[in-house]
C-alpha positions in Angstrom: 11.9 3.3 -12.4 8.4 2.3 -12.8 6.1 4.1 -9.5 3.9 1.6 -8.2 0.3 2.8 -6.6 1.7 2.9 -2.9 5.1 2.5 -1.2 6.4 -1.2 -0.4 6.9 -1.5 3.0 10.6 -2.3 4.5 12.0 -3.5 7.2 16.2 -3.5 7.8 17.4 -6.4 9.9 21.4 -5.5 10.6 23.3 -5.7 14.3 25.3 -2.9 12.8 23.9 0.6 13.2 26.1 2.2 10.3 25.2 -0.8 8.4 21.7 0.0 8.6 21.8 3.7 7.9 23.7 2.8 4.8 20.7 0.4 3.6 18.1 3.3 5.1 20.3 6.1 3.1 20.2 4.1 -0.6 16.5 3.4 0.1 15.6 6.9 0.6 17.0 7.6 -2.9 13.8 5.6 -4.0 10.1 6.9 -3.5 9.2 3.4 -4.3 9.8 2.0 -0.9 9.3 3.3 3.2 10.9 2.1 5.6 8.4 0.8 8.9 11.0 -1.0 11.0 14.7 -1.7 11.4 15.9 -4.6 14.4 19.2 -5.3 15.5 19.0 -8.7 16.5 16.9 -12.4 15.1 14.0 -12.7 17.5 13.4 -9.0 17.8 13.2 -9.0 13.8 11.0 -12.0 14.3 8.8 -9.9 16.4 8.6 -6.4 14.3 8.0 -8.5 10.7 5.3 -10.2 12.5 3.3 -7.0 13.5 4.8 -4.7 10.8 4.1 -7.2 8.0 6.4 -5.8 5.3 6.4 -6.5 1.8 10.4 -6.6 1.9 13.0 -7.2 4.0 17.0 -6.8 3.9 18.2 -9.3 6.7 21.8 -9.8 7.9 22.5 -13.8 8.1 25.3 -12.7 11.1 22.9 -11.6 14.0 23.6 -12.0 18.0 21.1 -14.4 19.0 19.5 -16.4 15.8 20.6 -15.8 12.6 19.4 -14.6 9.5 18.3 -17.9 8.2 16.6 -18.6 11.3 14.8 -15.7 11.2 13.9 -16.5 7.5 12.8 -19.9 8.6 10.7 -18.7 12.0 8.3 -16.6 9.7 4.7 -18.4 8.7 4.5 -18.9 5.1 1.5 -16.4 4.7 3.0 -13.7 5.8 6.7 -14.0 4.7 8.1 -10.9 2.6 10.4 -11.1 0.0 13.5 -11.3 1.9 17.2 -10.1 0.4 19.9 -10.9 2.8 23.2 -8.8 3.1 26.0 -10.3 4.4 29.9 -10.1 4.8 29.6 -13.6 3.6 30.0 -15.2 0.2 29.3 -19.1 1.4 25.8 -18.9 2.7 24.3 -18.1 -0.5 23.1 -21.9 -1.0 21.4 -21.2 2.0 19.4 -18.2 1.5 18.1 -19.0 -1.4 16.6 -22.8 -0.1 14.6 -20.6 2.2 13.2 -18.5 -1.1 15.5 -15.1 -0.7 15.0 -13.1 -4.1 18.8 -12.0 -3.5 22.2 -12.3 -1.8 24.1 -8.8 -1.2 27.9 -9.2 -0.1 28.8 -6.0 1.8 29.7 -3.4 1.6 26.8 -3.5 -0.4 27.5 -2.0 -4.2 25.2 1.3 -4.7 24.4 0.3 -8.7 23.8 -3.7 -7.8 21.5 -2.0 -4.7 19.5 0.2 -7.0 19.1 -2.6 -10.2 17.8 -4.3 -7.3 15.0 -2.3 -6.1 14.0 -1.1 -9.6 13.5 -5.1 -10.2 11.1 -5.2 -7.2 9.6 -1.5 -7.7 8.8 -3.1 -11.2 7.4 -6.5 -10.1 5.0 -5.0 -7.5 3.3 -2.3 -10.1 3.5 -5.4 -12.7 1.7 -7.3 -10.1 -0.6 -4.8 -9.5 -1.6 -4.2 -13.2 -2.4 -8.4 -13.4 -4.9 -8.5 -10.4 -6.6 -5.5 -11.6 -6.8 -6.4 -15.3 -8.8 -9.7 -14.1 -11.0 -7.5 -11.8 -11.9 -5.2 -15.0 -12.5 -8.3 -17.3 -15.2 -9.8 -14.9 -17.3 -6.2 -15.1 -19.6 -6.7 -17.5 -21.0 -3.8 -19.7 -23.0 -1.2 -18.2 -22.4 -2.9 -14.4 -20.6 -1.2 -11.4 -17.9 -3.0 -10.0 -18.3 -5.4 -7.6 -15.2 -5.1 -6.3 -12.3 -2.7 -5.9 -8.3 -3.7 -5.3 -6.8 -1.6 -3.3 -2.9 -2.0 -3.5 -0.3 -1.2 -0.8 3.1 -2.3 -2.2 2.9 -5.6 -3.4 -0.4 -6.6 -0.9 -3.4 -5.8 -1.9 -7.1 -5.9 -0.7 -10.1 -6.6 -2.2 -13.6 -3.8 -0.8 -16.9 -4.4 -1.9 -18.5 -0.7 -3.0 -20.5 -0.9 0.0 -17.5 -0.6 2.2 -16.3 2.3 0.6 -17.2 5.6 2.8 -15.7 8.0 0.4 -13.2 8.6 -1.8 -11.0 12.2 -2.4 -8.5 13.1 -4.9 -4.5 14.4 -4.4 -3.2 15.3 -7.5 -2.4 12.0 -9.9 -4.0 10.0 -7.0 -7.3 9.0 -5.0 -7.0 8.0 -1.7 -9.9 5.6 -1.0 -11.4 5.5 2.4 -12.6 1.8 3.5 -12.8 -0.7 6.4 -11.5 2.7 8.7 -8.3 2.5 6.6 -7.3 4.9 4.3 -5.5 3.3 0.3 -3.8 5.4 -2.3 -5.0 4.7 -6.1 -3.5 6.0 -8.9 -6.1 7.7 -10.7 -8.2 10.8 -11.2 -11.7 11.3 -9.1 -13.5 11.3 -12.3 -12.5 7.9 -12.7 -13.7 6.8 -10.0 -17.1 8.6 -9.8 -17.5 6.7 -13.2 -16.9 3.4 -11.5 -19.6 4.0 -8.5 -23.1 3.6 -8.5 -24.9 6.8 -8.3 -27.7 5.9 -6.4 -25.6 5.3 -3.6 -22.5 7.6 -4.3 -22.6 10.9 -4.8 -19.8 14.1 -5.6 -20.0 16.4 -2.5 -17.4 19.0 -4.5 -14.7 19.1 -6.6 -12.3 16.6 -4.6 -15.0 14.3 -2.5 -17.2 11.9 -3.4 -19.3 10.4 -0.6 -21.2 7.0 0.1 -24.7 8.2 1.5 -24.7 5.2 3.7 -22.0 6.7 5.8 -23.4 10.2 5.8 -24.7 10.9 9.9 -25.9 14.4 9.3 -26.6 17.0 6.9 -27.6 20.8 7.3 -28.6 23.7 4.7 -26.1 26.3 5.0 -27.8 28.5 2.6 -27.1 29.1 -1.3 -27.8 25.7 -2.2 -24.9 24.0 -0.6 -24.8 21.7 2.8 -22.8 20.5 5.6 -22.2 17.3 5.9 -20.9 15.3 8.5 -19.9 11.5 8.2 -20.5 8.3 10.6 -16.8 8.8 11.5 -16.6 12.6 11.9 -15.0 14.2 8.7 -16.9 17.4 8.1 -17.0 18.4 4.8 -18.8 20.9 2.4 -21.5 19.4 -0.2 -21.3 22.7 -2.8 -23.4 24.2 -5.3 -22.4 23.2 -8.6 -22.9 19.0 -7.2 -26.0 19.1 -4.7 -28.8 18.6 -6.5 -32.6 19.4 -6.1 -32.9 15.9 -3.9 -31.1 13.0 -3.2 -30.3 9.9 -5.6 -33.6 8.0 -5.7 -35.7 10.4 -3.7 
């Protein structure tokens, strides 16, 4: 299975409780996806899709108050997830799909159908992904900085300007990009990135930080060249030797 950038967000609507840990158990066996929420009934899934705003959902059609379809149909168009419903019931399936489900599950839900499944809509988010940024990298013209940066979280994603960007660290095959207070994995490597920013206004504090100097509050010698450094929102962090140089970018 394809990894995308970050995990795709799911919610499990089911009034069964062993019905749900079954879906929760074969979506563990995925790192592709996390689950944020699981509802028992139609309005309280309603409610949790609403302020959870998942990128999928696996929704029962047979729920206590409102039914699946219901629920389906009470969701605003802007927000709606891809929705697969799993059901006991093989004569809905007209149904689900007039209210744009990507698929119909009859249970008990088949463990190799399950997994083709997600690796169909692990696949589609990172192919998604790969689309939006290809267009982003073709409108950077040759020896510019980008203008823009998509940051992806399952299949949403979120365009930052660089000026929004307070800094960005690496973990391991990744960069996690601080912006807007919120914190987005990348796929990538930190020299990647450093590539991508302006130096005037970015600079590499150490081996896994880079910093934007607009968001830097206060900075101390603490002897042998290197410097503390704390941020507008209060990360302390170490700005070392081998990267602090003899002044600042532009000084």
């Amino acid at each position: 299975m394809s990894r995308t950038t970050t995990q795709i967000r799911t919610v499990i609507v089911d009034d069964e409780p062993p019905a749900r840990s079954k879906l929760r158990r074969l979506l563990s066996e995925s790192d592709a996806f996390t689950v944020v929420g699981e509802a028992g009934a139609g309005v309280e899934a309603v409610t949790l899709i609403q302020r959870e705003l998942p990128q999928l959902v696996f929704l029962d059609i047979s729920l206590p108050d409102i039914d699946g379809l219901e629920v389906a149909r009470a969701l605003p168009e802007e927000i709606r997830p891809r929705i697969v419903f799993v059901t006991a019931h093989d004569d809905r399936a007209l149904e689900a799909f007039e209210v744009h489900a990507i698929d119909y599950l009859l249970k008990p839900v088949d463990p190799d159908r399950f997994s083709a499944l997600l690796a169909r809509v692990a696949q589609s988010a990172h192919t998604q992904h790969q689309a939006i940024q290809g267009l982003l990298d073709a409108s950077v013209k040759t020896n510019e900085y980008p203008k823009r940066f998509l940051l992806a979280e399952g299949e949403r994603h979120r365009l930052v300007t660089p000026e929004e960007i307070e800094r960005v660290e690496s973990a391991r095959n990744y960069v996690v990009v601080h912006a807007r207070g919120q914190a987005s994995v990348v796929r990538g490597t930190l020299d990647e990135y450093q590539a991508r920013l302006d130096p005037q206004h970015f600079v590499r504090m150490n081996r896994s930080q880079i910093v934007n100097l607009s968001f830097v509050a206060e900075m101390v010698a603490s002897g042998h060249g290197e410097y503390r450094v704390k941020t507008k929102d209060g990360t302390e962090l170490t700005w070392t030797r081998r990267y602090s140089p003899g002044m600042l970018p532009g000084s």
